[in-house]
N, C-alpha and C positions, 0 to 999 in steps of 0.2 A: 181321862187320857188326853195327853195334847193332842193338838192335830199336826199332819206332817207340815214343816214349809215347803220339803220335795214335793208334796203331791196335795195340797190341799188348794193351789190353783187351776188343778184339772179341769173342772167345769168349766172353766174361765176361757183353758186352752180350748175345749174340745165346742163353746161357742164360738171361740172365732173362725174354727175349720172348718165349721157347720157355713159359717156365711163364705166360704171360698178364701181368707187367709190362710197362706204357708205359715207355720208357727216352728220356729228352730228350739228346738229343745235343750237349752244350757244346766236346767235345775235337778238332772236328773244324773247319777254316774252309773248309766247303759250305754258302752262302749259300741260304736261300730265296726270295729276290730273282729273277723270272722273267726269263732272259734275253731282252736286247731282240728286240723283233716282228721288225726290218729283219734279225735272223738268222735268227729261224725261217723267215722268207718267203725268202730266199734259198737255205735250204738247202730248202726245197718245192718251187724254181723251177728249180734248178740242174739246166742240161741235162745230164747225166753220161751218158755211155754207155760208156768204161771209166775206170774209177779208176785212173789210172795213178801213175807216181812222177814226183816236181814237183822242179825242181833243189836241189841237195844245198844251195843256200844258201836255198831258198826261193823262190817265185811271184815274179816280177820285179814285176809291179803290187799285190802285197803290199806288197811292201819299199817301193816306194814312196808308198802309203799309207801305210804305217809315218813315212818319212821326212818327208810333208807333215803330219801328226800332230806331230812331234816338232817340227818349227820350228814349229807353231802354239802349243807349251808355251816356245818360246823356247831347243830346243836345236839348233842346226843341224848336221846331218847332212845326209847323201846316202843314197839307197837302197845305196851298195857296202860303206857302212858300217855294216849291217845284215846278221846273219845269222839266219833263222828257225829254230829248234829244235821241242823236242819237250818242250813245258816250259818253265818256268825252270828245273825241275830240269837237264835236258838242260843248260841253257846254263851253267850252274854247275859240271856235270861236265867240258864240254867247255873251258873257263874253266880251271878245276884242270889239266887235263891239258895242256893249251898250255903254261902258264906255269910249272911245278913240277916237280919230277923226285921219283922216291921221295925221303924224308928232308927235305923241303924244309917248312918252315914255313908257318903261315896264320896272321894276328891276328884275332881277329874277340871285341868286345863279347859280355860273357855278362848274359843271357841270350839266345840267340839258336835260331833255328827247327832244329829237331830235326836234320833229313835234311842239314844243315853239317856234321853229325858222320860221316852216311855216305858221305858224297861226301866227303868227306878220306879216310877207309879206306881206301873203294874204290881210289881214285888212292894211295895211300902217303903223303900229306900229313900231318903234324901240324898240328894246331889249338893254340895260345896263347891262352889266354884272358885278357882283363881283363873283371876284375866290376866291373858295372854294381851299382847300391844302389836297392832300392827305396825309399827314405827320402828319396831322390829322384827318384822317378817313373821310374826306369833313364834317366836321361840319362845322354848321352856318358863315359864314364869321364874323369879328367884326360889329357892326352896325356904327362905325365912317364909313368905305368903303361904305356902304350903302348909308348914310347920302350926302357922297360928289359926288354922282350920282344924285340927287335929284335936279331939275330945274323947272323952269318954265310949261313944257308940262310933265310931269312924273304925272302918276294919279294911275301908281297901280305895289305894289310887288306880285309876285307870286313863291312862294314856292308847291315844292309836297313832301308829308311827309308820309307814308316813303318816301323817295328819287327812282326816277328812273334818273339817272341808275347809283347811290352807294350805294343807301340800305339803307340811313343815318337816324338816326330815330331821328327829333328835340326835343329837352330837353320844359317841360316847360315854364323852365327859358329863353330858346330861343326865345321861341312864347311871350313870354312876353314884350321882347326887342321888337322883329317886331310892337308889338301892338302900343307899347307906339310910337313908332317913324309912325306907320302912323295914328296916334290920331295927334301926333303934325304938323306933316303934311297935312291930311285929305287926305291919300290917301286909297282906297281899297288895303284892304292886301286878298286876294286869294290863296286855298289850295288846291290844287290836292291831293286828300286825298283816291284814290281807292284802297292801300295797307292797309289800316285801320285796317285790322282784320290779317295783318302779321306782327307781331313782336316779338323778340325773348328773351328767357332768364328772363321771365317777367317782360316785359320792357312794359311799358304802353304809349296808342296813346293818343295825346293830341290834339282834333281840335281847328280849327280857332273859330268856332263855338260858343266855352266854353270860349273865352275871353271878359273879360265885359268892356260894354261901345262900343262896337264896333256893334252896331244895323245896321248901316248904312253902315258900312266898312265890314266888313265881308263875302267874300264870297265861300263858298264850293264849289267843285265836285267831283265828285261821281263816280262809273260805276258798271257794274254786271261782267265784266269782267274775272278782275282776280279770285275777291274774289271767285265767284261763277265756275272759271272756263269754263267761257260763253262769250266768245270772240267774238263769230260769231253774239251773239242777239243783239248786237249794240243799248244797254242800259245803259244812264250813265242820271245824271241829276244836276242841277245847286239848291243850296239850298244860303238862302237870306232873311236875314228880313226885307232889305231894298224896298218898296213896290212899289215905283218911279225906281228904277233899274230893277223890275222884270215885269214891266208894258212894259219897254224899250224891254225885252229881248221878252216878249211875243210878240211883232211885227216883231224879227225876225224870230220866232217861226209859224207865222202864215204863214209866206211866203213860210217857206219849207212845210205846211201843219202840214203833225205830225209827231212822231216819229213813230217806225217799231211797229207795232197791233200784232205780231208774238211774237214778240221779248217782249214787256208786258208783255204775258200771262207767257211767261217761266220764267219773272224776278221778280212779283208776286208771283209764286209759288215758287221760290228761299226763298224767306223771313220765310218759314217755314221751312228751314235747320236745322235738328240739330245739337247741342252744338258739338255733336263728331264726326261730319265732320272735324269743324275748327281744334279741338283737334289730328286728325290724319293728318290732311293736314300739317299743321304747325310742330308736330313732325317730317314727310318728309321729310319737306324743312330744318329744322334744320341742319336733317342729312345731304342732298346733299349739305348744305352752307359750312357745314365743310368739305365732302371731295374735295366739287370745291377750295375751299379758302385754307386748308393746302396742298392740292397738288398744287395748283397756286405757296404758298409760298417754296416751297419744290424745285420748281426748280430753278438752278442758274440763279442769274440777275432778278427773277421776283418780283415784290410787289405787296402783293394785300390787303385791310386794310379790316378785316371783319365787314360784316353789320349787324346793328339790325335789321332790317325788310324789308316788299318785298323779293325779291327772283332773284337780280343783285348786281352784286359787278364792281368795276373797279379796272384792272390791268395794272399795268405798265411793259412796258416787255425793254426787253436788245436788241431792235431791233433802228434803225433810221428812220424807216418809218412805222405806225402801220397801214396803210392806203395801201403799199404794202407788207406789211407782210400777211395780209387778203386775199386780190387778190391772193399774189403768193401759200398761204394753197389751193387753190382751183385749182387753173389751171397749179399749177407745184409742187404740193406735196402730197404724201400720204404713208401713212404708214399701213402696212398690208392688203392693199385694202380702206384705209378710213383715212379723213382727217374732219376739223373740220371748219366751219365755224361760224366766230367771226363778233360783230359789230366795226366798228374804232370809237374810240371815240373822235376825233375830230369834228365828227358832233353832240356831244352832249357841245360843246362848242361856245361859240359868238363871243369870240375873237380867231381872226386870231392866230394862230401857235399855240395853247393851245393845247394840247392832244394826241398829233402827237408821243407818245413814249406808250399811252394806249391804253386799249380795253374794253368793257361791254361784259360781260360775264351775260346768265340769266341760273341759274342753274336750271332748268326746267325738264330736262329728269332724268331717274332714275340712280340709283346709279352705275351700271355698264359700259351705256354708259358715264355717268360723269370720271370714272376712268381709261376708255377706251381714252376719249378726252384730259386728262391730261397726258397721255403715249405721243397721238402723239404730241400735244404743246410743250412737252420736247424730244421728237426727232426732233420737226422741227425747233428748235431753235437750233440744236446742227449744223444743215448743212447751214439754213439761209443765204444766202449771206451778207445781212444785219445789221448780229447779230453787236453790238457793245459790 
């Protein structure tokens, strides 16, 4: 199994806080955005007298908030084509294992979110990458690159839209391309789609979901995650109108039992969020997008392409190792008492040497410590042994 670049610098952070450095956390996307009231109240209210196990597909009046959710974004579904996981991870695993056998192929756009790499492991999946270009914001690679990935055992692309971890929000006309080319191919095209409700500039999400003809090929996930600010309820779920794939997934479904009975009740009551939650949340993140991203761009040698949507960008910095530039922010650098820890974003990549001059930044904390963490990136680059 890889190891995370999210979190495989921990030790590193959690020695510098030991010696008294503040360490601003950029590598991780755990929002400080309080989740909404109507959950916490719900889960204060909730008469529990045993916590028991909820069925293997999930709370039937979940799913169906789920499913009246989903035709209000204009994707029609039913609650039976809903199943609730434990995660999106979960439903990404269970996704994998349905539809792949060891040896079996996965396409998926690089740079693309870390833990893609250990959920193919785990399952025996290979990953095919096509690179994405920052030179163009990581838009959609051509579909000619796609195409000539395409073999024998390859049965499915997965895309997540917005993008973790560039932010890149697919066009339409993009999802369009994807479609047609796994029509002709008959492969599952798959959407990690939990940024759905972050996008910026009024710039409109377009799921997998809403492309036609794809009944059988289409597959969603979900989570309460971000959107909700709810990380910890380990609530995401697999959507599919495919009835023979979600028969598959229900058997892996039953093995773990069910999803978390806790974590339900809070992500039910999520569904009655209102409109001007999103409406303040997203003005936030605007804001922190722009001062992480023009102070990113502000400093010499760095590039960083700004995103539509989600709340990560990637940076290329003027250093030769973005792998110990990270390490050395933590264990031999800091600025006024506090330094900054970053994810490398070579681990958000499949192919060997790719990324090795980047970083994911998730602009998550508020606008102070953001302006506070762009001071010392641009002092630590100025002493860097590294720097190129």
């Amino acid at each position: 199994m890889p190891a995370s670049p999210i979190r495989k610098l921990v030790p590193f952070a959690d020695a510098a806080k030991t010696n008294g450095t503040t360490v601003y956390h950029l590598n991780i996307g755990q929002p400080d955005i309080k989740t909404p009231k109507v959950v916490q109240d719900a889960i204060h209210v909730a008469p529990i007298e045993i916590i028991a196990y909820s069925h293997s597909e999930g709370n039937l009046t979940y799913r169906e908030g789920l499913a009246t959710y989903y035709r209000e974004k204009g994707i029609q579904v039913t609650s039976h084509e809903i199943m609730v996981t434990t995660g999106g991870s979960e439903a990404l695993s269970f996704i994998m294992g349905a539809i792949m056998d060891p040896e079996d192929e996965l396409i998926i756009p690089e740079p693309f979110y870390a833990n893609y790499n250990g959920f193919s492991v785990a399952n025996g999946v290979h990953v095919k990458a096509v690179t994405a270009d920052i030179e163009t914001g990581f838009a959609l690679p051509s579909i000619e690159e796609f195409e000539k990935q395409i073999g024998p055992k390859t049965k499915a692309i997965l895309i997540c839209n917005p993008g973790n971890p560039t932010g890149y929000l697919y066009s339409q006309d993009e999802l369009e391309q994807l479609r047609a080319l796994a029509i002709k191919h008959d492969l599952y095209l798959i959407a990690d789609e939990v940024y759905r409700e972050f996008c910026y500039e009024g710039a409109s999400h377009h799921s997998v979901m809403e492309l036609e003809g794809m009944h059988n090929n289409a597959i969603m996930v979900d989570s309460v995650s971000k959107r909700y600010s709810m990380c910890g309820a380990r609530i995401g779920c697999i959507v599919s109108r495919n009835s023979q794939l979600m028969a598959a997934i229900m058997r892996f479904a039953q093995a773990r039992l069910s999803p978390p009975s806790l974590g339900q009740i809070a992500a039910e009551a999520a569904l009655e969020t209102p409109k001007e939650y999103f409406d303040e949340v997203i003005e936030e993140y605007v804001e922190r997008r722009n001062v992480l991203v023009n102070g990113l761009n502000n400093i010499p040698g760095v590039r960083c392409p700004k995103p539509s949507g989600a709340f990560y960008c990637i940076a290329e910095l003027p250093v030769n190792n973005a792998d110990h530039f990270a390490e050395w922010l933590l264990s031999e650098f800091s600025f006024e008492g506090a330094t900054v820890m970053l994810a490398p974003a070579s681990g958000f990549y499949s192919t060997a040497g790719l990324g090795k001059r980047e970083v994911r930044l998730a602009y998550v904390l508020n606008i102070e410590s953001l302006e506070k963490s762009i001071q010392i990136l641009d002092e630590a680059l100025k002493v860097y042994p590294g720097r190129i």
